[in-house]
LOSE-846560 format. One line per 4 residues: number of its first residue (from 1); their letters; for each residue x, y, z of N, C-alpha, C, CB. Coordinates in steps of 0.05 Angstrom, whole numbers, plus 5000, padded with zeros to 4 digits. Glycine has a CB too. Layout:
BEGIN
NUM) A) X/Y/Z/X/Y/Z/X/Y/Z/X/Y/Z  ... .
! end
This chain:
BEGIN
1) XXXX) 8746/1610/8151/8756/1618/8178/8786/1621/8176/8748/1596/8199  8797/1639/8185/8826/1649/8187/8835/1635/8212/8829/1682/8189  8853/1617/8207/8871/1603/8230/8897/1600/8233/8868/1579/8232  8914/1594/8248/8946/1593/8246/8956/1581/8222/8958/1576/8269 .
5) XXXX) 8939/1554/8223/8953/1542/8204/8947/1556/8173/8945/1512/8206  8928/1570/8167/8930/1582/8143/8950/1605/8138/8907/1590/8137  8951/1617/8156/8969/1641/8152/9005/1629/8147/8965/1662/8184  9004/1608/8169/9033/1599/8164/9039/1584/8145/9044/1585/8181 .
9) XXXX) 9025/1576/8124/9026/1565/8096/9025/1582/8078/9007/1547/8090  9030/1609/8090/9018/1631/8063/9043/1657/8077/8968/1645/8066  9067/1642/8096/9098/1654/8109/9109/1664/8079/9124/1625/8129  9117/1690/8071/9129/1703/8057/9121/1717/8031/9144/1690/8055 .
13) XXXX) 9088/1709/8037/9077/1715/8010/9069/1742/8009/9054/1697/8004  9062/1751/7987/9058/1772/7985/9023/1790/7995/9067/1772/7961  9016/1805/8011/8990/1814/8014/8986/1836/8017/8979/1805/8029  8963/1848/8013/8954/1874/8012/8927/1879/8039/8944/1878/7978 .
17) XXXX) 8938/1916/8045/8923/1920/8064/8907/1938/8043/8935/1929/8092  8879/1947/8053/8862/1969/8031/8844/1988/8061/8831/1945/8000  8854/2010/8049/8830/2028/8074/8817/2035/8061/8836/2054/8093  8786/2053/8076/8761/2052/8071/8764/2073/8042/8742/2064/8100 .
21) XXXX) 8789/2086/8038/8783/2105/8014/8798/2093/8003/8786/2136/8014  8801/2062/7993/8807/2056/7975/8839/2051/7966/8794/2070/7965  8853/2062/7984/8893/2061/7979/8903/2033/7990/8915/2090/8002  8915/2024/7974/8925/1994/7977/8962/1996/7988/8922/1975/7940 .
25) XXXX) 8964/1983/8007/8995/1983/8021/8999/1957/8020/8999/1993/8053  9024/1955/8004/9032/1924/7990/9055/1923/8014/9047/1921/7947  9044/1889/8028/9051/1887/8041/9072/1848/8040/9027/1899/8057  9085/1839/8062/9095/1812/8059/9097/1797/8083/9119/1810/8047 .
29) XXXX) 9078/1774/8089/9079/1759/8109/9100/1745/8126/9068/1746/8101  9109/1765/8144/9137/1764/8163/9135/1735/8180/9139/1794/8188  9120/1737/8196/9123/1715/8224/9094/1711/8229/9141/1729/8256  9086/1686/8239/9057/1676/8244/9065/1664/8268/9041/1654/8221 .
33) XXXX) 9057/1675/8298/9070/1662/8323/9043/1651/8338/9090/1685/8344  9042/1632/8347/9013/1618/8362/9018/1631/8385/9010/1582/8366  8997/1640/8399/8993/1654/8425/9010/1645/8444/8967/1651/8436  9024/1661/8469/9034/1650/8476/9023/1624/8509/9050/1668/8473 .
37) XXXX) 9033/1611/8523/9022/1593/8538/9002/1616/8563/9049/1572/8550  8975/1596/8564/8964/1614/8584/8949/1640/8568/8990/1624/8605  8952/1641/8535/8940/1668/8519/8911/1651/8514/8962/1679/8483  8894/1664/8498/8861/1649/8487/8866/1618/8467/8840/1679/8460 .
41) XXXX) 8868/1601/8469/8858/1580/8454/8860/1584/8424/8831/1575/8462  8876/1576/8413/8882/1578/8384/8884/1607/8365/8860/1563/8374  8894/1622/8384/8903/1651/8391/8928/1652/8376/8909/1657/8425  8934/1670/8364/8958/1677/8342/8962/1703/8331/8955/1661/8318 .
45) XXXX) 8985/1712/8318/8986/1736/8311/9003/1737/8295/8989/1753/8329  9005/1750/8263/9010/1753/8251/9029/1781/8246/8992/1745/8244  9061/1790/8241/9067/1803/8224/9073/1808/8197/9075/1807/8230  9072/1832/8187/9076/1836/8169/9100/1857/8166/9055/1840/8161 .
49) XXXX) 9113/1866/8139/9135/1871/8132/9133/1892/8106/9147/1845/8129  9137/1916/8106/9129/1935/8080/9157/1957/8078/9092/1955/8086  9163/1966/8055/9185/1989/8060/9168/2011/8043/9222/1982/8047  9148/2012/8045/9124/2034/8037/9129/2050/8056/9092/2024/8036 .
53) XXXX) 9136/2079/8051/9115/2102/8069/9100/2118/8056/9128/2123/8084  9082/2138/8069/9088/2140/8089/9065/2118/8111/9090/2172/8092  9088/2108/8129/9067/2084/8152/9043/2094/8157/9079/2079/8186  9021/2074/8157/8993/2072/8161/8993/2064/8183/8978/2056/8144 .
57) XXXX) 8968/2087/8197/8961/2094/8230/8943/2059/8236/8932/2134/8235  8942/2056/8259/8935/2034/8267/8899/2036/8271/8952/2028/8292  8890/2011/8249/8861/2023/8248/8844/1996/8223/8864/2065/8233  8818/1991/8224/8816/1973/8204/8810/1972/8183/8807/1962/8207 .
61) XXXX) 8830/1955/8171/8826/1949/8137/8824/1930/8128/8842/1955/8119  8819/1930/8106/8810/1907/8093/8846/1893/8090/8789/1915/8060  8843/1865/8100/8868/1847/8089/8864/1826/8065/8880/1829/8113  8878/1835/8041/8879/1821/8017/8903/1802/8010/8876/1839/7999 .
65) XXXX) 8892/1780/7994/8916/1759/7987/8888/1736/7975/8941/1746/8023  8910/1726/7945/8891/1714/7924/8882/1684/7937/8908/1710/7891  8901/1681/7959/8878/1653/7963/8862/1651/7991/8896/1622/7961  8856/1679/7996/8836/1679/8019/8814/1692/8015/8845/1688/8043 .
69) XXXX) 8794/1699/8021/8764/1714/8025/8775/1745/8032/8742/1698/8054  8779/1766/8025/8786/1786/8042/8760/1791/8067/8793/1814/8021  8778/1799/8078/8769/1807/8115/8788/1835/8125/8781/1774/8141  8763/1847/8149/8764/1868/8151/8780/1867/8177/8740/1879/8148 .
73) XXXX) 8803/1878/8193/8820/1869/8207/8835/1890/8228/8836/1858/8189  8833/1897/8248/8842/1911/8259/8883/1906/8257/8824/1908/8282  8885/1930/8256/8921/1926/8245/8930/1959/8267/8929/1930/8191  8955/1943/8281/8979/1963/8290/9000/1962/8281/8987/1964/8313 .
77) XXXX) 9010/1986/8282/9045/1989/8261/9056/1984/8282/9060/2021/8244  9073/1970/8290/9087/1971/8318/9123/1970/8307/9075/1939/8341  9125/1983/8294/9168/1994/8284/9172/1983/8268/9198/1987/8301  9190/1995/8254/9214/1969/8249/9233/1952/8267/9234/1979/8234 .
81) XXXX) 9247/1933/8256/9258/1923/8279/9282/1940/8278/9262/1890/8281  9306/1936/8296/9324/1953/8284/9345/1948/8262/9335/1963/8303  9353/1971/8249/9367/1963/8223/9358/1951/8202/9385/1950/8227  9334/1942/8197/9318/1936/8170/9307/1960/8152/9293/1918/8177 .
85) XXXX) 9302/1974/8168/9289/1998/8148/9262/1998/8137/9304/2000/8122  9249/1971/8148/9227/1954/8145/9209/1967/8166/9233/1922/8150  9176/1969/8156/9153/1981/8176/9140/1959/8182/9133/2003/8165  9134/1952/8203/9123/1929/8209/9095/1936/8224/9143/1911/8224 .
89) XXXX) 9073/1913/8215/9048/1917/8224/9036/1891/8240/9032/1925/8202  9029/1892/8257/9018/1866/8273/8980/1870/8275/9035/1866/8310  8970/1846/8272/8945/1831/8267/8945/1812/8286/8941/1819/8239  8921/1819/8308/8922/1796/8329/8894/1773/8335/8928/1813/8357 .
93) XX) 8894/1758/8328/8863/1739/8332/8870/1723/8360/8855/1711/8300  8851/1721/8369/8845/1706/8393/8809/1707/8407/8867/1719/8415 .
! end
């Protein structure tokens, strides 16, 4: 089971997204934020951090990393922040 506390023990590491034809986008575990007050019950959301283009449309893929089970994951690119140059993708469970 994928929970806060796993993702935030696994803050900076390296992971991979994979779409259905197979192309892998090497990606790095930015920020793990617990839902906020009043959100679903052990509710969290995960970014990520890539200077890959060209950016991958928002849609599900498989999320990879050597010490979890891969799982299939709905993912949005939502910017860079500004001045990083960085594409950033958000993953939301609740």
């Amino acid at each position: 089971m994928m929970t806060f506390e796993t993702f935030d023990s696994l803050l900076s590491q390296p992971f991979e997204l994979e779409s259905a034809e197979g192309y892998r986008l090497p990606l790095q575990l930015a920020e793990c934020q617990r839902a906020c007050a009043g959100g679903p019950p052990g509710g969290f959301s995960l970014i990520f951090e890539t200077d890959v283009q060209p950016h991958w449309p928002q849609g599900t893929y498989w999320l990879h990393h050597p010490a979890l089970t891969p799982e299939i994951l709905f993912v949005v690119p939502i910017g860079p922040p500004p001045a990083s140059g960085l594409m950033r993708y958000q993953i939301v469970f609740g």
